[in-house]
Backbone bond lengths (Angstrom), bond angles and torsions (degrees), N, CA, C in turn:
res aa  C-N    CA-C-N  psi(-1)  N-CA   C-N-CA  omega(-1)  CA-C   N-CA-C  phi
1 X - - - 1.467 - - 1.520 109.76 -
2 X 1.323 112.57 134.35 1.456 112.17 -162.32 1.677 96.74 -80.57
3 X 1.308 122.11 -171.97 1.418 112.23 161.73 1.258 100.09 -118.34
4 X 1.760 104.82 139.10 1.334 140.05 175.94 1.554 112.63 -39.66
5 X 0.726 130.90 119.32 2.062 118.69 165.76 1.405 91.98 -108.09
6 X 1.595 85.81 146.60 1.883 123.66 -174.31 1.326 108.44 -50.84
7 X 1.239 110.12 -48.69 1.618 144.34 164.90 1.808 108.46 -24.61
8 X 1.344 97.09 -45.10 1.605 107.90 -157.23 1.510 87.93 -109.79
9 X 1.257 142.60 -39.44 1.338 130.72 145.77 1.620 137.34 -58.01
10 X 1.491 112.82 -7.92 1.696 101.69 178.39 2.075 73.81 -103.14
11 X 0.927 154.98 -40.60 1.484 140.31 162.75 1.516 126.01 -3.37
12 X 1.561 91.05 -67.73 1.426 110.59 -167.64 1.425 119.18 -75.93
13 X 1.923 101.38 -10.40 1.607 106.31 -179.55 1.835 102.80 98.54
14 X 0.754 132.74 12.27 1.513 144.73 -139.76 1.337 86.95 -83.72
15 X 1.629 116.44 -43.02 1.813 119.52 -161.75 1.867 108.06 -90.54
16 X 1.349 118.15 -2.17 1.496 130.11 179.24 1.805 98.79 -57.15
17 X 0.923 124.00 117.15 1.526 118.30 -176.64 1.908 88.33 -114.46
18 X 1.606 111.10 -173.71 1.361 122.47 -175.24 1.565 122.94 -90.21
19 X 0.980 142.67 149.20 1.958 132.23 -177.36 1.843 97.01 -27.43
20 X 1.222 98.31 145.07 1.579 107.11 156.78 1.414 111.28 -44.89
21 X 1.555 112.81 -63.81 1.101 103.92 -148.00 1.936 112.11 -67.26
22 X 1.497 95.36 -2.15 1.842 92.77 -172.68 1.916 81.23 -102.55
23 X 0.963 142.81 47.13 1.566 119.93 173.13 1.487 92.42 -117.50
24 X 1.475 99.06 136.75 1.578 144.03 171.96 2.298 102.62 -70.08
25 X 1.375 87.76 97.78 1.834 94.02 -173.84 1.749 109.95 -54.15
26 X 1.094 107.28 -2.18 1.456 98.43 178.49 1.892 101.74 -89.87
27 X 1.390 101.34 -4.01 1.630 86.53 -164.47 1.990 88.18 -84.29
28 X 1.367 124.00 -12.37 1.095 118.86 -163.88 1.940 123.34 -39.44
29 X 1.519 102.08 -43.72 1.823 95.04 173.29 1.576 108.86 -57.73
30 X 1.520 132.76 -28.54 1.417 121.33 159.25 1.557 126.59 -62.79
31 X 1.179 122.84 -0.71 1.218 132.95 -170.89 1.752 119.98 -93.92
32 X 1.474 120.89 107.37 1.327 125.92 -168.86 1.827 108.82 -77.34
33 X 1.368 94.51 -52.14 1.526 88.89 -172.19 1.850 86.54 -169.09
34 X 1.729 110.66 169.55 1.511 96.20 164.31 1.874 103.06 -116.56
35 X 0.921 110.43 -170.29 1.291 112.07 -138.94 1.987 110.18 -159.63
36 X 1.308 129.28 71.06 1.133 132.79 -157.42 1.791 107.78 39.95
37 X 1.569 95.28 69.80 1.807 88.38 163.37 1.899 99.65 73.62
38 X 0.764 103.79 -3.02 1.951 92.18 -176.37 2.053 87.55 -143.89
39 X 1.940 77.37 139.45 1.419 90.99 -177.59 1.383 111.41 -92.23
40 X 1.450 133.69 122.94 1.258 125.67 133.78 1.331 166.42 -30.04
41 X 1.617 129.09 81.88 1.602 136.04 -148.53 1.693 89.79 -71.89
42 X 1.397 102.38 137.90 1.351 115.59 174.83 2.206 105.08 -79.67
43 X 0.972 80.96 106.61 1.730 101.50 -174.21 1.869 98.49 -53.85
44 X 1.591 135.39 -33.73 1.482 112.84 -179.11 0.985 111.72 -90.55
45 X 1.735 120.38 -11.63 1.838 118.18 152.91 1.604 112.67 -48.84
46 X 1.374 104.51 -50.78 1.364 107.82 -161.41 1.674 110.95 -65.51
47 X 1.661 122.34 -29.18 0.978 147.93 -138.63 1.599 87.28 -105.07
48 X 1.411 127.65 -30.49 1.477 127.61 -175.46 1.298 100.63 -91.54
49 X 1.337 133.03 -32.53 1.530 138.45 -166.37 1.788 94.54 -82.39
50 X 1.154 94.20 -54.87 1.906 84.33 168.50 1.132 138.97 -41.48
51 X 1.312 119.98 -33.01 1.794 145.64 -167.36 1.869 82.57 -94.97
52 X 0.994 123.97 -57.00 1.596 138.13 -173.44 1.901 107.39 -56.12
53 X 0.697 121.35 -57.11 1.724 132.31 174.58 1.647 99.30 -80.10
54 X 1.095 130.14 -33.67 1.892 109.12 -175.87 1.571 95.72 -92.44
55 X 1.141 126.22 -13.54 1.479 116.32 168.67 1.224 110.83 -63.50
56 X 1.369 133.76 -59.37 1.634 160.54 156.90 1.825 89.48 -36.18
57 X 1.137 112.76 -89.01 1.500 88.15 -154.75 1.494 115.83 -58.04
58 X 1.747 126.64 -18.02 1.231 138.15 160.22 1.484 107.83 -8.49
59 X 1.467 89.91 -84.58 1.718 116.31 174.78 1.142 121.72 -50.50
60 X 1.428 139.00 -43.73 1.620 153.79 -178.14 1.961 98.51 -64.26
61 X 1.621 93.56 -29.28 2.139 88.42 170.12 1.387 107.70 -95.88
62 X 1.026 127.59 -56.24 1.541 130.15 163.68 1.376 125.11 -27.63
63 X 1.523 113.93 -32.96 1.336 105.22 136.62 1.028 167.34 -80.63
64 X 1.398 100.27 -0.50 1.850 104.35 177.75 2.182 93.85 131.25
65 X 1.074 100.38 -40.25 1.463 107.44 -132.49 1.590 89.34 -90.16
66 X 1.556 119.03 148.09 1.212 138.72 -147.69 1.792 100.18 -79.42
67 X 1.666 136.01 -166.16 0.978 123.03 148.57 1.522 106.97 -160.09
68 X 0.985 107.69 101.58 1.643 114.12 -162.66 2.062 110.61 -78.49
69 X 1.412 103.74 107.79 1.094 92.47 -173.90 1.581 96.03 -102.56
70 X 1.679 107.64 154.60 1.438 131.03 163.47 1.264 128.30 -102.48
71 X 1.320 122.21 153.40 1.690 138.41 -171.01 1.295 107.91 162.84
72 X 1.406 99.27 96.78 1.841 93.01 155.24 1.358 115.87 -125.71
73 X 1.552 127.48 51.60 1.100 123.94 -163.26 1.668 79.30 -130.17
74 X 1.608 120.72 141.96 1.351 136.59 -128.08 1.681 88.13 -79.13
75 X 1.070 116.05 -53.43 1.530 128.40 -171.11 1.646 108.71 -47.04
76 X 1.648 103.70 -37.69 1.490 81.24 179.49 1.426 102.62 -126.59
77 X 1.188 137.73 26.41 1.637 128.91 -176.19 1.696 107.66 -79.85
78 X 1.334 128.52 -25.46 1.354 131.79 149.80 1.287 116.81 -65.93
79 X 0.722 142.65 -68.47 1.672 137.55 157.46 1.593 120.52 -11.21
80 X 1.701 122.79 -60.92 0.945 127.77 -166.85 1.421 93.63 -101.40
81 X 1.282 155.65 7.42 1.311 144.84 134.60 1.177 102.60 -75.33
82 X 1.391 156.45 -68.61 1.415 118.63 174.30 1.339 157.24 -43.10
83 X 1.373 87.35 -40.87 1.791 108.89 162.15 1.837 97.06 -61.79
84 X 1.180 123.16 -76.84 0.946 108.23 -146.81 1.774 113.48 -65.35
85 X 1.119 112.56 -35.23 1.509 123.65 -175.98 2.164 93.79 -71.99
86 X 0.916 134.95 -0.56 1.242 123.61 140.84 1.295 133.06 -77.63
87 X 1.514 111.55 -23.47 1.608 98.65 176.80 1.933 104.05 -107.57
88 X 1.678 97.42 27.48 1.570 98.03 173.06 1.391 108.65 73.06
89 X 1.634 149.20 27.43 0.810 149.72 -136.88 1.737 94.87 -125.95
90 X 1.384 125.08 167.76 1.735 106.14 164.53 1.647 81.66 -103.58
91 X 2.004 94.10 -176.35 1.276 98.81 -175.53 2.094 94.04 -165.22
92 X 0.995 99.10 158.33 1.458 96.87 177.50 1.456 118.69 -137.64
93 X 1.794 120.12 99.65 0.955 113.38 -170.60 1.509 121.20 -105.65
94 X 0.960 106.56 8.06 1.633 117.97 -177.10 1.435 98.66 -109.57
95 X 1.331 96.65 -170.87 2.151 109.92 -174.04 1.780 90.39 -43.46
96 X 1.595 109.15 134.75 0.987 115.95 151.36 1.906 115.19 -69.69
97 X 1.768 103.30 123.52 1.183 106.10 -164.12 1.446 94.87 -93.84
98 X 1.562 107.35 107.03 1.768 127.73 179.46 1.942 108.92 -33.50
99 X 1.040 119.11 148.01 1.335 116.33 173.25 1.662 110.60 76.63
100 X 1.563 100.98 -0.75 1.841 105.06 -179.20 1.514 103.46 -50.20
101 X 1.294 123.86 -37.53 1.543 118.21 -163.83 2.017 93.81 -105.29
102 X 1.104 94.32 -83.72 1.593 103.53 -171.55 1.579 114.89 -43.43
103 X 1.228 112.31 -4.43 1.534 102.09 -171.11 1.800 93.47 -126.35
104 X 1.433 126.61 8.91 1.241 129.15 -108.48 2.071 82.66 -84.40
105 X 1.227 128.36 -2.56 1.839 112.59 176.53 1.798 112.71 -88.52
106 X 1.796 110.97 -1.24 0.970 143.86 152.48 1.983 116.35 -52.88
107 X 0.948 101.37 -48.57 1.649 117.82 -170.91 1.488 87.82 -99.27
108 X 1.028 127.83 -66.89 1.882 125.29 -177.60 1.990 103.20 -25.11
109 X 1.386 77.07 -57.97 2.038 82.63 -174.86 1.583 115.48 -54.35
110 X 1.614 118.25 -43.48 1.274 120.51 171.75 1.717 121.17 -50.86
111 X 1.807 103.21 -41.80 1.656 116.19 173.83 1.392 117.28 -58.52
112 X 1.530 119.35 -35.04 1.084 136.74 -169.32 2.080 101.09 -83.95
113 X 1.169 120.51 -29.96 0.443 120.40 159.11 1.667 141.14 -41.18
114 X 1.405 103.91 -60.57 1.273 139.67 154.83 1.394 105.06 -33.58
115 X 1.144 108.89 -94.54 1.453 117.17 158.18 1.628 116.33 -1.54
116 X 1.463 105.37 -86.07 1.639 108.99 177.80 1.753 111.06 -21.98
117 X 1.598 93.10 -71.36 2.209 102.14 -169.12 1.710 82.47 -59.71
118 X 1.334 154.45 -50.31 1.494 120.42 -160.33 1.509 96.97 -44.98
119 X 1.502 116.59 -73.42 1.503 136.78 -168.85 1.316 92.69 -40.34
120 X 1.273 141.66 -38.12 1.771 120.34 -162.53 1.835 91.12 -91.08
121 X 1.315 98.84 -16.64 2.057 72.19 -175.73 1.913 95.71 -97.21
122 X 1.167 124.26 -15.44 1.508 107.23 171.22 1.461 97.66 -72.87
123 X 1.461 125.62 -68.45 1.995 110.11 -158.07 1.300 108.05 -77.30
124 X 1.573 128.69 23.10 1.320 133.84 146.82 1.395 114.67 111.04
125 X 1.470 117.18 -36.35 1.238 140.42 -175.13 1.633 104.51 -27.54
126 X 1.512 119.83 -65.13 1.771 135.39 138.79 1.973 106.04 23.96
127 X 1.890 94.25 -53.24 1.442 91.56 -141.84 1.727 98.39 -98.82
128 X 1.763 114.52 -12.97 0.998 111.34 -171.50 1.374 117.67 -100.39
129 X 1.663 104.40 30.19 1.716 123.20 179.69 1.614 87.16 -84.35
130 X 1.688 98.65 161.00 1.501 109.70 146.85 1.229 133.13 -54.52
131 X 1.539 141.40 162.47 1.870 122.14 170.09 1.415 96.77 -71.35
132 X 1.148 131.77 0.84 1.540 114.23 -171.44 2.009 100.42 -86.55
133 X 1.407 90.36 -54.87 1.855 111.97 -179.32 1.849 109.29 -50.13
134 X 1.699 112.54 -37.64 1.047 118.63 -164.27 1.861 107.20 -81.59
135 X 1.528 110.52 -27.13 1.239 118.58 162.88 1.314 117.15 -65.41
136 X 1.327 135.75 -44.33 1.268 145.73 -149.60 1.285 78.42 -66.25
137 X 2.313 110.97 -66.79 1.380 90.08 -145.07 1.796 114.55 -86.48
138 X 1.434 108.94 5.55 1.015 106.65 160.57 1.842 127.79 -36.39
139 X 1.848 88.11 -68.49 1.252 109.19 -171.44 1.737 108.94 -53.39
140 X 1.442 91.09 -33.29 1.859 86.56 169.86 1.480 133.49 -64.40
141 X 1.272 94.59 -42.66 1.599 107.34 161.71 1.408 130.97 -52.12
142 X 1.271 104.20 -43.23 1.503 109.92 176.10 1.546 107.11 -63.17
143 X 1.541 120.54 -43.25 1.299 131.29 -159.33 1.660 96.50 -68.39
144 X 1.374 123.14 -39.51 1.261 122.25 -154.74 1.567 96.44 -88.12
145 X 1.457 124.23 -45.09 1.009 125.43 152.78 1.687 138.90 -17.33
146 X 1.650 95.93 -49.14 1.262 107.81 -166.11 2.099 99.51 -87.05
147 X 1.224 101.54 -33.55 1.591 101.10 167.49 1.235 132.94 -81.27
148 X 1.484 102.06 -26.25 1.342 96.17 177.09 2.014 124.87 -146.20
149 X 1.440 95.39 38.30 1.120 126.37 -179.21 1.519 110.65 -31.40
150 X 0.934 120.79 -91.26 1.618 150.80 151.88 1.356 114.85 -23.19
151 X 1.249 123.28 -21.26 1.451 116.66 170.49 1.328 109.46 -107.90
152 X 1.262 134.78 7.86 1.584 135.59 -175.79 1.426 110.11 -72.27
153 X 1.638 132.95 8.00 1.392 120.33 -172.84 1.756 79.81 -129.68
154 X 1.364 119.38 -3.15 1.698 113.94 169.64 1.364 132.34 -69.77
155 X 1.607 114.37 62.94 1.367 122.17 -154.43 2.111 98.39 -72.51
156 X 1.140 118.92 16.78 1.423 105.27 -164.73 1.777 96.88 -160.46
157 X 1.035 114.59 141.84 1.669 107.95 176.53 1.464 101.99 -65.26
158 X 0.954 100.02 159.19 1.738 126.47 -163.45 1.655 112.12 -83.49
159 X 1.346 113.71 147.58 1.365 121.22 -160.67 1.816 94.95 -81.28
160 X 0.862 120.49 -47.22 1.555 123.59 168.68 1.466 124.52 -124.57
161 X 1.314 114.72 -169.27 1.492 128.70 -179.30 1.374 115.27 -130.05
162 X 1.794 131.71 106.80 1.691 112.46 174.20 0.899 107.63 -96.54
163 X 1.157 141.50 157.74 1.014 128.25 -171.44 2.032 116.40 -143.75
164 X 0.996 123.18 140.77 1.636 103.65 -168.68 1.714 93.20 -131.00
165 X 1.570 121.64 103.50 1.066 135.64 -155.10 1.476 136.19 58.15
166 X 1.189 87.80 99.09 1.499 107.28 -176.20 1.647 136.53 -49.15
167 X 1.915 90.91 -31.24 1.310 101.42 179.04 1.728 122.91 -79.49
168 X 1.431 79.92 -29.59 1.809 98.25 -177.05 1.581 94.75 -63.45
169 X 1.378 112.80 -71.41 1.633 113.35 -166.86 1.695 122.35 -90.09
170 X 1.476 93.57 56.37 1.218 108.55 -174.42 1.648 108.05 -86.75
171 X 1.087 126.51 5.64 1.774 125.92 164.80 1.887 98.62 -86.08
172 X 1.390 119.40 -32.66 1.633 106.75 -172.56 1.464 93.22 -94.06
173 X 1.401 148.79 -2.81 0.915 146.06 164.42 1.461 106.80 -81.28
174 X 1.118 131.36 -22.48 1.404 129.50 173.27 1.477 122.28 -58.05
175 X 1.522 76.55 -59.30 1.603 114.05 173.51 1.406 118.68 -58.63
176 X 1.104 137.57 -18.44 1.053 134.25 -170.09 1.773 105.60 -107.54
177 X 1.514 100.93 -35.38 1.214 93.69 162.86 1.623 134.38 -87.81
178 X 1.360 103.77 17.20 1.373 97.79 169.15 1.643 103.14 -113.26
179 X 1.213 117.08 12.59 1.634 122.95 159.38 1.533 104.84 -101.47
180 X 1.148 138.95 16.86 1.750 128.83 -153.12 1.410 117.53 16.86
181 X 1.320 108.61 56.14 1.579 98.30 175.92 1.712 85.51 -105.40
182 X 1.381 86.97 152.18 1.376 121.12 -174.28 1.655 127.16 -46.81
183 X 1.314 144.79 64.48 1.224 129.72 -143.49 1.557 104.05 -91.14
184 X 1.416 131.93 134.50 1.659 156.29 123.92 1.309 107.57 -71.08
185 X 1.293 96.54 131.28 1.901 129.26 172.19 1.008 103.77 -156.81
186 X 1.371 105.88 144.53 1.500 143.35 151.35 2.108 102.62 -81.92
187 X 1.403 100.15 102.76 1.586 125.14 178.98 1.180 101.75 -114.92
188 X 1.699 92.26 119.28 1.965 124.04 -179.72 2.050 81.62 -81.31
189 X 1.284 104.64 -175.25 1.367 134.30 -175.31 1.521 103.09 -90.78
190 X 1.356 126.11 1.05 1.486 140.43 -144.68 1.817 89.22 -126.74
191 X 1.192 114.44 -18.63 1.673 103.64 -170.22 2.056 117.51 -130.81
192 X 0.738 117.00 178.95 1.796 129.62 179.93 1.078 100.81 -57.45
193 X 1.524 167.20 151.53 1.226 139.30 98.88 1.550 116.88 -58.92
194 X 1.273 123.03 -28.66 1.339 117.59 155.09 1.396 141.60 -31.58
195 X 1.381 119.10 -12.36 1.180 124.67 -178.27 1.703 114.12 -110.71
196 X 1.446 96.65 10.85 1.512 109.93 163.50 1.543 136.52 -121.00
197 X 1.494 118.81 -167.03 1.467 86.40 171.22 1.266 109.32 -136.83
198 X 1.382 102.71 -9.90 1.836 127.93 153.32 0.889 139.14 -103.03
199 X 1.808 129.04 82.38 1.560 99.31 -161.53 1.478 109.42 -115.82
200 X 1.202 112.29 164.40 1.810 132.90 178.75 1.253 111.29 -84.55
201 X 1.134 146.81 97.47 2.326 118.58 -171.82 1.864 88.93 -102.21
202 X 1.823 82.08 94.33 1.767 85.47 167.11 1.323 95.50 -159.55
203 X 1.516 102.62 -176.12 1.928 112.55 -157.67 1.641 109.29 -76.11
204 X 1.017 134.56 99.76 1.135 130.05 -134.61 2.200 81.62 -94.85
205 X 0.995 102.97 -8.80 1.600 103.22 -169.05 1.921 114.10 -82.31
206 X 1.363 108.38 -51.13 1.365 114.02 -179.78 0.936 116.87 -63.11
207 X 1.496 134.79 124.02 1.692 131.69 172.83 1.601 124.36 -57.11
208 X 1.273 91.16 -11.96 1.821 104.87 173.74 1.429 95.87 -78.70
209 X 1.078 105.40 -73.76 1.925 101.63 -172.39 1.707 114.24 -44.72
210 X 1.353 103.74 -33.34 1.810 109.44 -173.47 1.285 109.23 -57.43
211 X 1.865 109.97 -43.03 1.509 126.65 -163.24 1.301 91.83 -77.45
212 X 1.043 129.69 -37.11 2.009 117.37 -163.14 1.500 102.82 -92.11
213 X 1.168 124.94 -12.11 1.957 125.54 169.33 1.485 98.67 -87.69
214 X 1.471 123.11 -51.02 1.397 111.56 -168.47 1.641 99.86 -77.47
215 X 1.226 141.84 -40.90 1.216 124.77 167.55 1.727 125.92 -47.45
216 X 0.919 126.09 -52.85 1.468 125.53 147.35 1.436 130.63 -6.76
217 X 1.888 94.02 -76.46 1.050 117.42 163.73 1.619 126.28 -36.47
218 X 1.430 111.52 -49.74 1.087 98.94 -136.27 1.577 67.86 -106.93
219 X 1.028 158.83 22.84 1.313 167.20 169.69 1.404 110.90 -89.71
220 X 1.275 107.00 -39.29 1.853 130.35 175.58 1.921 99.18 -53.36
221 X 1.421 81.28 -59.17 2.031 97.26 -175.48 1.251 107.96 -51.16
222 X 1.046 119.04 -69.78 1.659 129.56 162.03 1.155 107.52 9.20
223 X 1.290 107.83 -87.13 1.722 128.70 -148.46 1.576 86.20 -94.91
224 X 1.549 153.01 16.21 1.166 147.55 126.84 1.444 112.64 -72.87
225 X 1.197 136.14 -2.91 1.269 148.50 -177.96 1.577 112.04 -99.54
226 X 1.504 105.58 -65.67 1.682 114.90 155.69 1.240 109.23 -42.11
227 X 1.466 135.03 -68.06 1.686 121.64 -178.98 1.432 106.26 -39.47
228 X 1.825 128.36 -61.53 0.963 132.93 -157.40 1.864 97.09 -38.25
229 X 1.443 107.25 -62.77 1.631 121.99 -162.40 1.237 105.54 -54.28
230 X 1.464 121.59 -76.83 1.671 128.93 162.04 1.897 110.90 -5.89
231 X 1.627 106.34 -58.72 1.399 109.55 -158.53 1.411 96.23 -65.52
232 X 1.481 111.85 -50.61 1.843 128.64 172.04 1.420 99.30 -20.03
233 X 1.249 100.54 -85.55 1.689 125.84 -169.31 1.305 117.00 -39.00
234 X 1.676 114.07 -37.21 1.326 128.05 165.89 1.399 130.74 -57.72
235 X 1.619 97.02 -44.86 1.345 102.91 177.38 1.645 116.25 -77.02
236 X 1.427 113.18 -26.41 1.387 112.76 173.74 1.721 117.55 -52.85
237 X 1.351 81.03 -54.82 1.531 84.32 178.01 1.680 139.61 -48.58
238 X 2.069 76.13 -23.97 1.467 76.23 -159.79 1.727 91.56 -89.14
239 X 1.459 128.49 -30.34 1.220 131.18 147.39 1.867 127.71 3.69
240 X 1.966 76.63 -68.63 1.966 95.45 -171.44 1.723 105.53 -51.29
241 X 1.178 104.01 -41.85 1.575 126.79 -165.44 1.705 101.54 -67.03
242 X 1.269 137.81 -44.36 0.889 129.16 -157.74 1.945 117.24 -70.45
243 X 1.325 116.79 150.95 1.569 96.11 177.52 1.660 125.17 -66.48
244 X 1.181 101.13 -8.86 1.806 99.72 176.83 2.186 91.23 -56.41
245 X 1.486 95.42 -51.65 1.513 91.58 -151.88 1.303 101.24 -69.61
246 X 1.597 116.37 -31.86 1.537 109.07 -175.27 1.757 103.68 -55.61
247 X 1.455 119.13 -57.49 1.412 114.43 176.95 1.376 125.76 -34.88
248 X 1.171 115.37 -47.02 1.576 148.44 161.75 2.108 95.77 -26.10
249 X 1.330 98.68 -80.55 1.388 134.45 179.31 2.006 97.34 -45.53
250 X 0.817 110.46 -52.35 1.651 110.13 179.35 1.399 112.07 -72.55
251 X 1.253 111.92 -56.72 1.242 95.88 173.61 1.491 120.97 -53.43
252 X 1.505 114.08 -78.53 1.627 101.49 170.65 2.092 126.51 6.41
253 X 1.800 85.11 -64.15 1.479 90.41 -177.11 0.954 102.64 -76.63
254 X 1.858 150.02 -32.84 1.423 129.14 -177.74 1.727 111.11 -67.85
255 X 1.562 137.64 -29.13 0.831 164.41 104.32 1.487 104.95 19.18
256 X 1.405 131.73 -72.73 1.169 129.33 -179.72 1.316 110.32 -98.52
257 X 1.277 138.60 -10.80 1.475 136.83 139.49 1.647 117.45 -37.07
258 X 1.351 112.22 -38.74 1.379 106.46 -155.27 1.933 89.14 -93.62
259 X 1.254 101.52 -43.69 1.813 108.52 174.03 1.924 102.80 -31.71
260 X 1.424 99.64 -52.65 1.374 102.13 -158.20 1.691 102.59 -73.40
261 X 1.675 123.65 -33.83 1.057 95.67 167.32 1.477 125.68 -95.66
């Protein structure tokens, strides 16, 4: 992950915080100055918390472990489905579907679901419904699709939580903290940072500011993904090399020595 310049964050709008009179006093150490009625996020806070959360989520991909980011608020639910569905990540941009985490072998059954009608319209089964049956489960598919698209390869609850407004998706923020999974947000001047355990202090509203935190972000994941492969690749190697495998390796060839005569 490259490092961010201030430059490329006061650009994007990154330091626009919410009216005074709606700001949450804990956000105050993010707070630069206010500014006709609207407070100002101090951009080298924001700029240290960035370097601080892509280190953290770095590691959270480098291990294996999933990172389910949220947004369904219009400005950024395109945003964070692209970003995130590039670094292979799930993501949830529509109604957060309640019980996603805490209830989460509840939601498994719905995926699995999904699953089933693919399998009935490939081995045909699909075609030998009525048009009435074939609509129904159409219409189901689409529905399950449309909620929970992006999490259908999430066979395991997720190594963290991103989250892009805290106040809006404050039921998966609940939720997540009554599993201790790890929560990242992007926090306007308008919300807790207390109710996280990573936070961003930037405009959580403008799609410019959304795109230049989640790009970052999801840039962080990246190169926790590259370690993951590298370490893979490493260990194979170091595998091939060892004498279990060389023995391994001889036999094979004494094995097909003896085939040949």
């Amino acid at each position: 992950m490259e490092a961010v310049k201030v430059k490329d964050l006061l650009e994007a709008g990154v330091h626009f915080g919410h009216l005074t009179r709606k700001w949450d006093p804990n956000m105050a150490p993010y707070i630069y100055m206010e500014r006709n009625g609207i407070h100002i996020i101090n951009l080298y806070k924001t700029q240290a918390k960035i370097q601080e959360t892509g280190d953290a989520l770095r590691k959270i991909a480098a291990s294996g472990k999933k990172i389910l980011f949220v947004a369904t608020k219009k400005q950024a639910k395109d945003i964070v489905a692209e970003k995130a569905g590039a670094v292979n990540m799930p993501y949830i941009t529509e109604r957060w579907p309640g019980g996603m985490l805490t209830n989460f072998v509840t939601i498994r059954k719905a995926v699995k679901k999904m699953a089933m009608i693919d399998r009935m319209k490939k081995d045909g089964t699909f075609n030998s419904l009525s048009k009435k049956e074939r609509l129904q489960v159409d219409r189901q598919r689409a529905k399950l699709e449309k909620n929970l698209g992006s999490i259908a390869d999430m066979t395991r609850l997720p190594g963290a939580l991103f989250v892009v407004d805290i106040k809006r998706e404050h039921i998966a923020i609940k939720e997540a903290q009554k599993l201790n999974i790890p929560i990242f947000a992007m926090v306007d001047t308008n919300s807790d940072p207390r109710e996280v355990d990573y936070l961003i202090p930037s405009n959580d509203d403008a799609s410019k500011s959304i795109n230049c935190i989640m790009s970052v972000v999801t840039s962080a994941v990246a190169d926790g993904l590259a370690d993951r492969k590298s370490e893979k690749a490493e260990k194979d190697a170091k595998s091939e090399k060892s004498p279990a495998a060389k023995k391994e390796v001889k036999a094979k060839v004494a094995v097909a020595a003896n085939e040949e005569e």
